[in-house]
N, C-alpha and C positions, 0 to 999 in steps of 0.2 A: 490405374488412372488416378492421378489427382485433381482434387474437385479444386477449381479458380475460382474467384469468388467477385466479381462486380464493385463489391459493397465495401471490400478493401481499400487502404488508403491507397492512391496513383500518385506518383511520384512525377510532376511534373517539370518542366523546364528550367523553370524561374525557379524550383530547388536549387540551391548553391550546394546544398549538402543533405544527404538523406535524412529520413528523419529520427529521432533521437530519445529516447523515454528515461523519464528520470520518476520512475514508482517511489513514491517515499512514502507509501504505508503497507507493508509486508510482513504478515506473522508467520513467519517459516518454523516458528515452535510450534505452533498448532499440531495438534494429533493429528488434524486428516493429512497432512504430510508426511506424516507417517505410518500411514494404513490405517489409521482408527478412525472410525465414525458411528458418533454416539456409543461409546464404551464399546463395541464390537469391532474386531480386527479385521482387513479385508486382503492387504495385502501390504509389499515390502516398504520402508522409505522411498520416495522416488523424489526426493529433492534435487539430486541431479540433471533429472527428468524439467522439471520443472525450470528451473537456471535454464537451462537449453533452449526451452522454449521461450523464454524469455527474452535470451538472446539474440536467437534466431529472428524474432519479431522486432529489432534495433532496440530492446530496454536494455542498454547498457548501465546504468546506474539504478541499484535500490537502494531502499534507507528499511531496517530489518528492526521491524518494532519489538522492543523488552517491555512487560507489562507486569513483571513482576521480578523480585531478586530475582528467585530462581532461573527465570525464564531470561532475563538480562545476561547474566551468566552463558546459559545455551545460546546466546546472540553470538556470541564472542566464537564460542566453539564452533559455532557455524559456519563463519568466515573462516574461521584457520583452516577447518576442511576442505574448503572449499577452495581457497591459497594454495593447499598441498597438493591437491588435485587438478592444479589447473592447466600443466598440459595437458593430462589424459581428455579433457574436458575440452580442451580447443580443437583438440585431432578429433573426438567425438561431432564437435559444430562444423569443423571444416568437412563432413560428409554431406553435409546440406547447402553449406554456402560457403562463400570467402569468407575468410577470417583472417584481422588483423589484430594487432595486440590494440592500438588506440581505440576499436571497436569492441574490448572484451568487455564484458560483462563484471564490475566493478560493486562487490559488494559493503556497502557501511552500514549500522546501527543507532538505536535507540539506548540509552538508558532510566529506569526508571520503575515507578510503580502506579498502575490503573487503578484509579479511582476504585472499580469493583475487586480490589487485589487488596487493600489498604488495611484490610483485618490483619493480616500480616506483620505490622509493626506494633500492635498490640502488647505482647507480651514482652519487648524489649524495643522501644520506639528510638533509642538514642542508638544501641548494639546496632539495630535495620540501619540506620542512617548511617552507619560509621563504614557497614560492609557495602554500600551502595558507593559508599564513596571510593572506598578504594578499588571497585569495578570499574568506576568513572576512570580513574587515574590509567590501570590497569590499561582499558580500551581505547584512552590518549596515545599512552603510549606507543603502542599498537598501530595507531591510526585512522581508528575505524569508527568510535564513535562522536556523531558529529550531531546528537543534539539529547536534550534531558528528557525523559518522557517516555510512555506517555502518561501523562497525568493532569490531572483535572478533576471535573465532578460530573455526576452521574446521577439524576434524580430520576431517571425512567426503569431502573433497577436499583431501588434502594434495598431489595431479597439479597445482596451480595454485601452491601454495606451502609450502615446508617445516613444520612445527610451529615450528624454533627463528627462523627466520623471520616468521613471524606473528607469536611470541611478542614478540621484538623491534620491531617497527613496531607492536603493539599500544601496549606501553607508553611509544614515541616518538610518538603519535599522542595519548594520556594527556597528556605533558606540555605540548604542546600546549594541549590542552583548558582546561586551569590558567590559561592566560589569560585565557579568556574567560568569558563567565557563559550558557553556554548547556547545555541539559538532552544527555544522552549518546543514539545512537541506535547502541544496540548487535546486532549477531551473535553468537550462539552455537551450535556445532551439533559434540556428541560433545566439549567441551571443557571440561568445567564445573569442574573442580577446576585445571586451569591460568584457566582464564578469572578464577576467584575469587583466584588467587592476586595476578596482575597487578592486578585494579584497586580491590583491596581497602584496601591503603594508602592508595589515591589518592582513596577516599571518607571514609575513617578518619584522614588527615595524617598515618601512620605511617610514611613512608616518610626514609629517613636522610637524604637531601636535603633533607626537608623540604616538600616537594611535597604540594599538597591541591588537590582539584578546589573550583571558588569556587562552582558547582553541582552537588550532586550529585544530582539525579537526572536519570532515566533512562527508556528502557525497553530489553526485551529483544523486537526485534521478531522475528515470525512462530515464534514458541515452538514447539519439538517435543520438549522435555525430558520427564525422566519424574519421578515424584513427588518422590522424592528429589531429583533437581535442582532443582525448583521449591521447595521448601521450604529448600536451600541460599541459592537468588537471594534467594528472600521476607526473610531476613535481613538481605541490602545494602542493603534498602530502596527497591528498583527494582520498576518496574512491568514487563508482559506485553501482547504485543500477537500476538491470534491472527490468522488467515486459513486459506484452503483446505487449507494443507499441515497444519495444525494440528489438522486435524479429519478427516485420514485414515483412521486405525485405530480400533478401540474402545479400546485402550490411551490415545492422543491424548484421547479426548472422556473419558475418564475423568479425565486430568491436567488438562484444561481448566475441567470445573467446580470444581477446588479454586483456582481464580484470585481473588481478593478481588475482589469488583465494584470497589469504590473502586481499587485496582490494575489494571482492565483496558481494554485499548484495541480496537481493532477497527482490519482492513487488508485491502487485497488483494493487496498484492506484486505486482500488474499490473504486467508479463502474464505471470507467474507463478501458482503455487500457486492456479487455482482447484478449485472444488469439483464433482467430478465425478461421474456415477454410479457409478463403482467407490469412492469414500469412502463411510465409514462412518457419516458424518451424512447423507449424502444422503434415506435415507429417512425420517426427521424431518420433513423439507420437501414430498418429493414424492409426492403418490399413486400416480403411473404414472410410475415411474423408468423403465421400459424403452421408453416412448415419447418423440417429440418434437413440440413443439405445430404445428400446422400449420393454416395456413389451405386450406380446401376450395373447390373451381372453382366456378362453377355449371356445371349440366349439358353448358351448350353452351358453355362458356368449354375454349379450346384452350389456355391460359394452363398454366404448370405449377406444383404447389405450389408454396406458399411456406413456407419452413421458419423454425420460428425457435425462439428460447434454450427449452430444455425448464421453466426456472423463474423469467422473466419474457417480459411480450410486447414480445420484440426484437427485429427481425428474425436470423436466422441465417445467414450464407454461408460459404465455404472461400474461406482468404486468395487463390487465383488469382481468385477470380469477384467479389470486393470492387467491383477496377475498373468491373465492368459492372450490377450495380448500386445505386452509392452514390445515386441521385440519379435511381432508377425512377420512385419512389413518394413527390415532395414531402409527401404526407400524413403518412407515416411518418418516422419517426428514420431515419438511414442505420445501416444495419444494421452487428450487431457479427459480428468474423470469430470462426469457430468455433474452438475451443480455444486463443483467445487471452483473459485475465482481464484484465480492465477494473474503473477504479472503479465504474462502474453499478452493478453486480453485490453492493454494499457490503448493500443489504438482505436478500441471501441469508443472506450472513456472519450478520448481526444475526438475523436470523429462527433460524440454527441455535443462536445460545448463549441466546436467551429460550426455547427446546423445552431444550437440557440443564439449564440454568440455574433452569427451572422457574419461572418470572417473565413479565409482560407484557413484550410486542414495546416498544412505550411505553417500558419504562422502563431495558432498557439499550440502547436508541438514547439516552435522551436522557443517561442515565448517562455512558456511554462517551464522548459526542459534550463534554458537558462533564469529565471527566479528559483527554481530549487538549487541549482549548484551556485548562487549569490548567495542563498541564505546558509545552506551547511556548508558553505566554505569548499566546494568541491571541483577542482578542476574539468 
Protein backbone atom coordinates (compact mmCIF):
# COMPACT_ATOMS: atom_id res chain seq x y z
CA UNK A 1 0.00 0.00 0.00
CA UNK A 2 1.11 3.37 -0.78
CA UNK A 3 0.63 6.16 1.77
CA UNK A 4 -1.50 9.33 -0.19
CA UNK A 5 -0.87 12.16 1.44
CA UNK A 6 -3.58 15.28 1.96
CA UNK A 7 -0.86 17.85 2.49
CA UNK A 8 0.37 17.32 -1.16
CA UNK A 9 0.04 19.84 -3.93
CA UNK A 10 -3.80 19.27 -5.79
CA UNK A 11 -3.74 19.98 -9.00
CA UNK A 12 -6.54 21.82 -9.80
CA UNK A 13 -8.74 23.03 -12.84
CA UNK A 14 -7.64 26.38 -13.52
CA UNK A 15 -4.09 24.54 -13.90
CA UNK A 16 -3.34 25.26 -17.57
CA UNK A 17 -0.29 23.02 -17.00
CA UNK A 18 1.06 20.95 -14.17
CA UNK A 19 3.15 22.17 -12.10
CA UNK A 20 6.85 22.72 -12.75
CA UNK A 21 10.09 23.10 -10.39
CA UNK A 22 13.07 24.80 -11.41
CA UNK A 23 15.60 24.01 -7.85
CA UNK A 24 18.41 26.27 -8.59
CA UNK A 25 20.50 25.46 -5.49
CA UNK A 26 21.81 21.73 -5.64
CA UNK A 27 25.08 20.25 -4.33
CA UNK A 28 25.13 16.96 -5.87
CA UNK A 29 29.11 16.88 -4.92
CA UNK A 30 28.35 16.78 -1.50
CA UNK A 31 29.51 13.29 0.12
CA UNK A 32 26.08 12.43 1.47
CA UNK A 33 25.39 11.71 -2.12
CA UNK A 34 27.60 9.57 -2.17
CA UNK A 35 27.36 7.49 0.83
CA UNK A 36 29.36 9.59 3.31
CA UNK A 37 28.11 11.15 6.24
CA UNK A 38 30.54 12.82 8.58
CA UNK A 39 33.62 10.97 7.18
CA UNK A 40 31.81 7.54 7.67
CA UNK A 41 30.60 5.40 4.54
CA UNK A 42 27.07 4.07 4.72
CA UNK A 43 26.30 3.16 1.47
CA UNK A 44 26.62 3.42 -2.71
CA UNK A 45 26.12 6.64 -4.93
CA UNK A 46 22.58 6.94 -5.41
CA UNK A 47 22.41 10.15 -7.53
CA UNK A 48 20.31 8.48 -9.92
CA UNK A 49 18.10 7.77 -7.17
CA UNK A 50 17.88 11.05 -6.37
CA UNK A 51 17.25 12.65 -10.17
CA UNK A 52 14.36 10.33 -10.23
CA UNK A 53 12.91 11.53 -7.59
CA UNK A 54 13.19 14.64 -8.50
CA UNK A 55 11.73 14.03 -11.53
CA UNK A 56 9.08 12.08 -10.55
CA UNK A 57 7.92 15.04 -8.19
CA UNK A 58 7.75 17.68 -11.77
CA UNK A 59 11.47 19.23 -10.80
CA UNK A 60 12.30 19.31 -14.30
CA UNK A 61 15.06 21.86 -14.16
CA UNK A 62 18.12 22.12 -11.57
CA UNK A 63 20.95 24.60 -11.38
CA UNK A 64 23.97 22.23 -9.76
CA UNK A 65 26.04 24.34 -7.50
CA UNK A 66 30.22 24.43 -7.95
CA UNK A 67 31.69 25.87 -4.82
CA UNK A 68 35.01 25.29 -5.56
CA UNK A 69 37.55 24.42 -8.62
CA UNK A 70 37.56 21.17 -7.87
CA UNK A 71 34.02 20.65 -7.16
CA UNK A 72 33.08 22.89 -10.45
CA UNK A 73 34.91 20.54 -12.29
CA UNK A 74 32.59 17.40 -10.73
CA UNK A 75 29.61 19.77 -11.79
CA UNK A 76 30.43 19.13 -15.39
CA UNK A 77 31.00 15.33 -14.99
CA UNK A 78 27.81 15.14 -13.36
CA UNK A 79 25.80 16.16 -16.20
CA UNK A 80 27.70 14.32 -18.87
CA UNK A 81 26.77 11.17 -16.74
CA UNK A 82 23.76 11.97 -16.38
CA UNK A 83 23.37 12.80 -20.62
CA UNK A 84 24.81 9.33 -21.17
CA UNK A 85 22.57 7.83 -19.13
CA UNK A 86 19.57 9.34 -19.90
CA UNK A 87 17.64 6.66 -21.58
CA UNK A 88 18.23 4.05 -19.15
CA UNK A 89 16.93 6.73 -16.76
CA UNK A 90 13.59 7.58 -18.52
CA UNK A 91 12.69 3.76 -19.05
CA UNK A 92 13.63 3.68 -15.15
CA UNK A 93 10.84 7.07 -14.44
CA UNK A 94 8.43 5.58 -16.94
CA UNK A 95 7.95 2.61 -14.32
CA UNK A 96 6.12 5.22 -12.00
CA UNK A 97 4.67 7.61 -14.48
CA UNK A 98 4.33 9.10 -17.93
CA UNK A 99 7.23 10.31 -19.39
CA UNK A 100 7.82 12.72 -21.97
CA UNK A 101 10.99 14.10 -23.16
CA UNK A 102 9.74 18.03 -22.79
CA UNK A 103 9.03 16.79 -19.15
CA UNK A 104 12.62 15.31 -18.51
CA UNK A 105 14.54 16.33 -15.96
CA UNK A 106 17.17 18.97 -17.43
CA UNK A 107 20.35 19.30 -15.58
CA UNK A 108 22.54 22.86 -15.63
CA UNK A 109 25.48 24.30 -13.28
CA UNK A 110 27.22 26.76 -11.23
CA UNK A 111 30.64 27.85 -11.73
CA UNK A 112 32.81 29.35 -9.21
CA UNK A 113 34.43 29.46 -5.71
CA UNK A 114 32.48 29.87 -1.97
CA UNK A 115 33.42 32.38 0.03
CA UNK A 116 34.39 29.42 2.62
CA UNK A 117 36.48 27.68 -0.34
CA UNK A 118 38.67 30.87 -1.20
CA UNK A 119 42.00 29.67 0.69
CA UNK A 120 42.23 27.85 -2.44
CA UNK A 121 43.58 30.61 -4.56
CA UNK A 122 46.25 31.45 -2.21
CA UNK A 123 49.17 29.86 -3.25
CA UNK A 124 48.51 30.81 -6.95
CA UNK A 125 45.59 33.45 -7.08
CA UNK A 126 46.06 34.51 -10.86
CA UNK A 127 46.97 30.15 -11.93
CA UNK A 128 43.12 29.58 -9.85
CA UNK A 129 41.63 32.41 -11.86
CA UNK A 130 42.99 31.30 -15.28
CA UNK A 131 41.71 27.31 -14.65
CA UNK A 132 38.29 28.72 -13.57
CA UNK A 133 38.22 30.35 -16.46
CA UNK A 134 38.75 27.95 -18.80
CA UNK A 135 36.06 25.63 -16.99
CA UNK A 136 33.75 28.54 -17.65
CA UNK A 137 34.56 28.43 -21.41
CA UNK A 138 34.59 24.58 -21.16
CA UNK A 139 30.84 24.48 -19.66
CA UNK A 140 29.56 27.31 -22.33
CA UNK A 141 30.45 25.14 -24.61
CA UNK A 142 28.80 22.43 -23.46
CA UNK A 143 25.83 24.30 -22.54
CA UNK A 144 25.27 23.79 -19.20
CA UNK A 145 26.55 26.47 -17.22
CA UNK A 146 24.27 29.29 -16.81
CA UNK A 147 25.54 31.26 -13.98
CA UNK A 148 29.18 32.43 -11.99
CA UNK A 149 29.16 31.23 -8.49
CA UNK A 150 28.66 30.70 -5.93
CA UNK A 151 30.48 33.35 -4.32
CA UNK A 152 30.20 35.83 -1.97
CA UNK A 153 31.09 36.44 1.63
CA UNK A 154 30.55 34.65 4.74
CA UNK A 155 31.21 36.37 8.08
CA UNK A 156 29.27 33.52 10.20
CA UNK A 157 32.20 31.06 9.40
CA UNK A 158 35.23 33.13 9.21
CA UNK A 159 36.99 29.23 10.95
CA UNK A 160 37.12 28.54 6.90
CA UNK A 161 38.33 31.81 5.88
CA UNK A 162 39.40 35.21 6.96
CA UNK A 163 37.00 38.32 6.32
CA UNK A 164 40.06 40.14 4.39
CA UNK A 165 40.40 37.06 2.65
CA UNK A 166 37.00 36.46 1.23
CA UNK A 167 36.81 40.11 0.78
CA UNK A 168 39.73 39.71 -1.69
CA UNK A 169 38.79 36.52 -3.78
CA UNK A 170 35.36 38.08 -3.90
CA UNK A 171 36.31 40.76 -5.91
CA UNK A 172 38.88 38.73 -7.97
CA UNK A 173 36.16 36.30 -8.69
CA UNK A 174 34.04 39.86 -9.78
CA UNK A 175 36.54 40.54 -12.38
CA UNK A 176 36.41 37.52 -13.61
CA UNK A 177 32.83 37.52 -14.07
CA UNK A 178 33.38 40.73 -16.58
CA UNK A 179 34.03 38.47 -19.12
CA UNK A 180 31.49 36.77 -19.48
CA UNK A 181 27.63 37.42 -19.85
CA UNK A 182 26.43 35.20 -17.33
CA UNK A 183 23.85 36.13 -14.30
CA UNK A 184 25.83 36.10 -10.55
CA UNK A 185 24.88 33.27 -8.18
CA UNK A 186 25.73 34.81 -4.96
CA UNK A 187 26.39 34.00 -0.87
CA UNK A 188 25.55 36.25 1.74
CA UNK A 189 25.54 35.59 5.31
CA UNK A 190 26.25 38.43 8.32
CA UNK A 191 28.00 40.40 5.54
CA UNK A 192 25.89 42.82 3.94
CA UNK A 193 27.49 46.09 4.05
CA UNK A 194 30.88 44.68 3.04
CA UNK A 195 29.13 42.33 0.52
CA UNK A 196 27.43 45.79 -1.06
CA UNK A 197 30.53 47.49 -0.95
CA UNK A 198 32.56 45.13 -3.22
CA UNK A 199 30.02 44.52 -5.98
CA UNK A 200 28.41 47.48 -6.13
CA UNK A 201 30.87 49.24 -8.66
CA UNK A 202 30.91 46.20 -10.54
CA UNK A 203 27.10 46.48 -11.33
CA UNK A 204 27.18 50.48 -11.37
CA UNK A 205 30.93 50.62 -13.86
CA UNK A 206 31.98 52.75 -11.06
CA UNK A 207 34.94 51.14 -10.38
CA UNK A 208 38.51 53.17 -11.30
CA UNK A 209 39.48 50.42 -13.42
CA UNK A 210 36.86 50.69 -15.08
CA UNK A 211 35.42 47.30 -14.66
CA UNK A 212 31.46 46.57 -15.21
CA UNK A 213 29.89 43.40 -15.00
CA UNK A 214 28.27 42.77 -18.96
CA UNK A 215 25.37 40.89 -16.82
CA UNK A 216 24.28 42.15 -14.10
CA UNK A 217 22.05 40.24 -12.56
CA UNK A 218 21.81 37.92 -10.14
CA UNK A 219 20.44 36.29 -7.27
CA UNK A 220 21.24 36.10 -3.52
CA UNK A 221 20.62 32.39 -2.91
CA UNK A 222 19.13 30.68 0.23
CA UNK A 223 18.43 34.27 1.96
CA UNK A 224 18.58 34.52 5.74
CA UNK A 225 18.83 38.50 5.84
CA UNK A 226 16.82 40.72 7.93
CA UNK A 227 14.65 43.38 6.59
CA UNK A 228 16.97 45.94 6.46
CA UNK A 229 19.26 43.79 4.59
CA UNK A 230 16.78 42.87 2.06
CA UNK A 231 15.77 46.24 1.39
CA UNK A 232 19.55 47.25 1.05
CA UNK A 233 20.07 44.12 -1.86
CA UNK A 234 16.43 45.13 -3.25
CA UNK A 235 18.22 48.36 -4.47
CA UNK A 236 21.26 46.35 -6.54
CA UNK A 237 18.58 45.17 -8.40
CA UNK A 238 19.17 41.37 -7.58
CA UNK A 239 17.00 38.74 -7.03
CA UNK A 240 16.24 36.16 -3.76
CA UNK A 241 16.28 32.66 -3.61
CA UNK A 242 14.60 30.98 -0.49
CA UNK A 243 14.84 27.24 1.00
CA UNK A 244 14.58 25.43 4.32
CA UNK A 245 17.12 27.64 6.06
CA UNK A 246 15.05 30.47 5.00
CA UNK A 247 12.01 29.76 6.61
CA UNK A 248 13.36 28.83 10.09
CA UNK A 249 12.37 31.43 12.51
CA UNK A 250 9.25 33.60 12.62
CA UNK A 251 11.71 36.46 12.05
CA UNK A 252 12.94 34.54 8.57
CA UNK A 253 9.10 34.12 7.38
CA UNK A 254 8.50 37.60 8.19
CA UNK A 255 11.56 38.81 5.94
CA UNK A 256 10.41 36.39 3.34
CA UNK A 257 7.09 37.55 2.40
CA UNK A 258 8.48 41.13 1.74
CA UNK A 259 10.33 39.32 -1.34
CA UNK A 260 8.76 40.90 -4.65
CA UNK A 261 7.26 37.81 -6.42
CA UNK A 262 8.70 39.03 -9.67
CA UNK A 263 12.28 38.84 -7.66
CA UNK A 264 11.83 35.48 -6.24
CA UNK A 265 13.30 32.15 -6.83
CA UNK A 266 12.65 28.76 -4.94
CA UNK A 267 15.75 26.06 -3.86
CA UNK A 268 16.63 23.43 -1.71
CA UNK A 269 20.39 23.77 -1.10
CA UNK A 270 20.32 19.70 -1.21
CA UNK A 271 21.32 18.27 1.21
CA UNK A 272 21.28 21.05 3.02
CA UNK A 273 18.72 23.46 4.74
CA UNK A 274 15.82 21.33 4.79
CA UNK A 275 12.60 22.04 6.45
CA UNK A 276 12.15 20.62 9.61
CA UNK A 277 9.69 20.21 12.41
CA UNK A 278 11.56 22.36 14.75
CA UNK A 279 11.03 25.43 11.79
CA UNK A 280 8.84 27.71 12.05
CA UNK A 281 6.85 27.30 8.86
CA UNK A 282 6.45 23.78 9.35
CA UNK A 283 3.20 24.14 10.65
CA UNK A 284 1.71 25.87 7.83
CA UNK A 285 2.06 22.67 5.89
CA UNK A 286 1.48 20.07 8.45
CA UNK A 287 -1.41 18.96 10.60
CA UNK A 288 0.39 16.30 12.63
CA UNK A 289 4.04 17.72 12.97
CA UNK A 290 4.72 15.51 15.69
CA UNK A 291 3.96 12.30 13.81
CA UNK A 292 5.52 10.50 10.87
CA UNK A 293 3.51 8.86 8.08
CA UNK A 294 3.70 5.30 8.11
CA UNK A 295 2.29 2.63 6.43
CA UNK A 296 0.39 -0.11 8.79
CA UNK A 297 0.89 -4.22 8.59
CA UNK A 298 -1.96 -6.21 8.16
CA UNK A 299 -2.77 -8.12 11.08
CA UNK A 300 -0.87 -11.09 10.31
CA UNK A 301 1.76 -9.37 8.35
CA UNK A 302 5.32 -10.01 10.42
CA UNK A 303 6.69 -7.27 8.05
CA UNK A 304 7.66 -4.04 10.08
CA UNK A 305 6.58 -0.52 9.50
CA UNK A 306 7.34 1.38 6.90
CA UNK A 307 8.30 4.83 7.54
CA UNK A 308 8.28 7.40 5.40
CA UNK A 309 8.78 11.61 4.76
CA UNK A 310 6.34 13.12 7.25
CA UNK A 311 5.15 15.63 4.14
CA UNK A 312 5.25 13.74 1.06
CA UNK A 313 4.61 9.88 0.28
CA UNK A 314 8.45 8.93 0.12
CA UNK A 315 9.57 6.24 1.56
CA UNK A 316 11.93 7.14 4.64
CA UNK A 317 15.10 5.28 5.95
CA UNK A 318 18.55 6.16 7.99
CA UNK A 319 21.57 6.71 5.74
CA UNK A 320 23.10 3.03 7.28
CA UNK A 321 19.70 1.06 6.13
CA UNK A 322 19.66 2.88 2.38
CA UNK A 323 21.72 -0.08 1.14
CA UNK A 324 19.29 -2.72 2.30
CA UNK A 325 16.39 -1.17 1.01
CA UNK A 326 16.90 0.72 -2.15
CA UNK A 327 15.32 -1.81 -4.33
CA UNK A 328 12.70 -3.72 -1.71
CA UNK A 329 9.67 -2.45 -3.18
CA UNK A 330 10.08 -2.06 -7.27
CA UNK A 331 6.57 -0.44 -6.91
CA UNK A 332 7.87 2.28 -5.02
CA UNK A 333 10.47 5.12 -5.52
CA UNK A 334 13.58 4.07 -3.72
CA UNK A 335 13.45 5.70 -0.70
CA UNK A 336 14.77 9.12 0.37
CA UNK A 337 17.52 8.99 3.48
CA UNK A 338 16.14 10.80 6.36
CA UNK A 339 17.58 14.24 7.09
CA UNK A 340 19.12 14.45 4.08
CA UNK A 341 17.19 17.52 1.53
CA UNK A 342 16.70 16.53 -1.84
CA UNK A 343 15.25 18.23 -4.91
CA UNK A 344 11.91 16.21 -4.49
CA UNK A 345 11.19 18.06 -1.66
CA UNK A 346 10.94 21.35 -3.90
CA UNK A 347 6.94 21.24 -3.41
CA UNK A 348 7.28 21.77 0.28
CA UNK A 349 9.42 24.89 -0.40
CA UNK A 350 6.46 26.02 -2.68
CA UNK A 351 3.63 25.09 -0.62
CA UNK A 352 5.18 27.06 2.38
CA UNK A 353 5.58 30.57 0.55
CA UNK A 354 1.87 30.33 -1.35
CA UNK A 355 0.54 29.82 2.89
CA UNK A 356 2.90 33.16 3.83
CA UNK A 357 2.58 34.69 0.64
CA UNK A 358 -1.19 34.28 0.86
CA UNK A 359 -1.66 33.23 -3.04
CA UNK A 360 -2.43 30.08 -4.99
CA UNK A 361 -0.07 26.98 -4.90
CA UNK A 362 -0.57 27.43 -8.82
CA UNK A 363 0.82 30.46 -9.02
CA UNK A 364 4.24 30.85 -7.50
CA UNK A 365 5.06 27.53 -8.68
CA UNK A 366 4.63 28.75 -11.99
CA UNK A 367 5.71 32.39 -11.01
CA UNK A 368 9.06 31.37 -9.69
CA UNK A 369 9.49 28.36 -12.13
CA UNK A 370 9.49 31.17 -14.89
CA UNK A 371 11.95 34.01 -13.03
CA UNK A 372 14.51 31.19 -12.75
CA UNK A 373 14.52 30.28 -16.43
CA UNK A 374 14.27 34.43 -17.41
CA UNK A 375 17.27 34.70 -15.44
CA UNK A 376 19.67 31.68 -16.49
CA UNK A 377 18.45 32.01 -19.73
CA UNK A 378 16.69 28.55 -19.76
CA UNK A 379 13.99 27.51 -21.94
Amino acid sequence: MTIRSSRLLKITPKMALKPRFFDIGVNLTDSMFHGKYRDKHYHDKDLPDVLLRANYNNVDRILITGSSLKESGKVLDIIDEYKSCYEEFKARLSQYKEVKDEDSLKPYCTIGVHPCSVKEFSKDPAGHIDQLRDLIRKGLDKGVVKAFGEIGLDYDRLYHASKSDQCKYFELQLKLACEFDLPLFLHMRAACDDFITIIKPFLEGTRPDGLKLRNTTGVIHSFTGSVEELEKLEKLGLDFSVNGCSLKTEENLEVVKRIPLSKLHLETDAPWCEIKKSSACFSLIASEPSTETQQKPSNNSKKPLKRYHPLLPIRMVNSDKLSKFQNEDPSELPPVVKSRNEPCFMPIIAQVMAKLLEIPEEEIIQTTYENSCKLFKVD
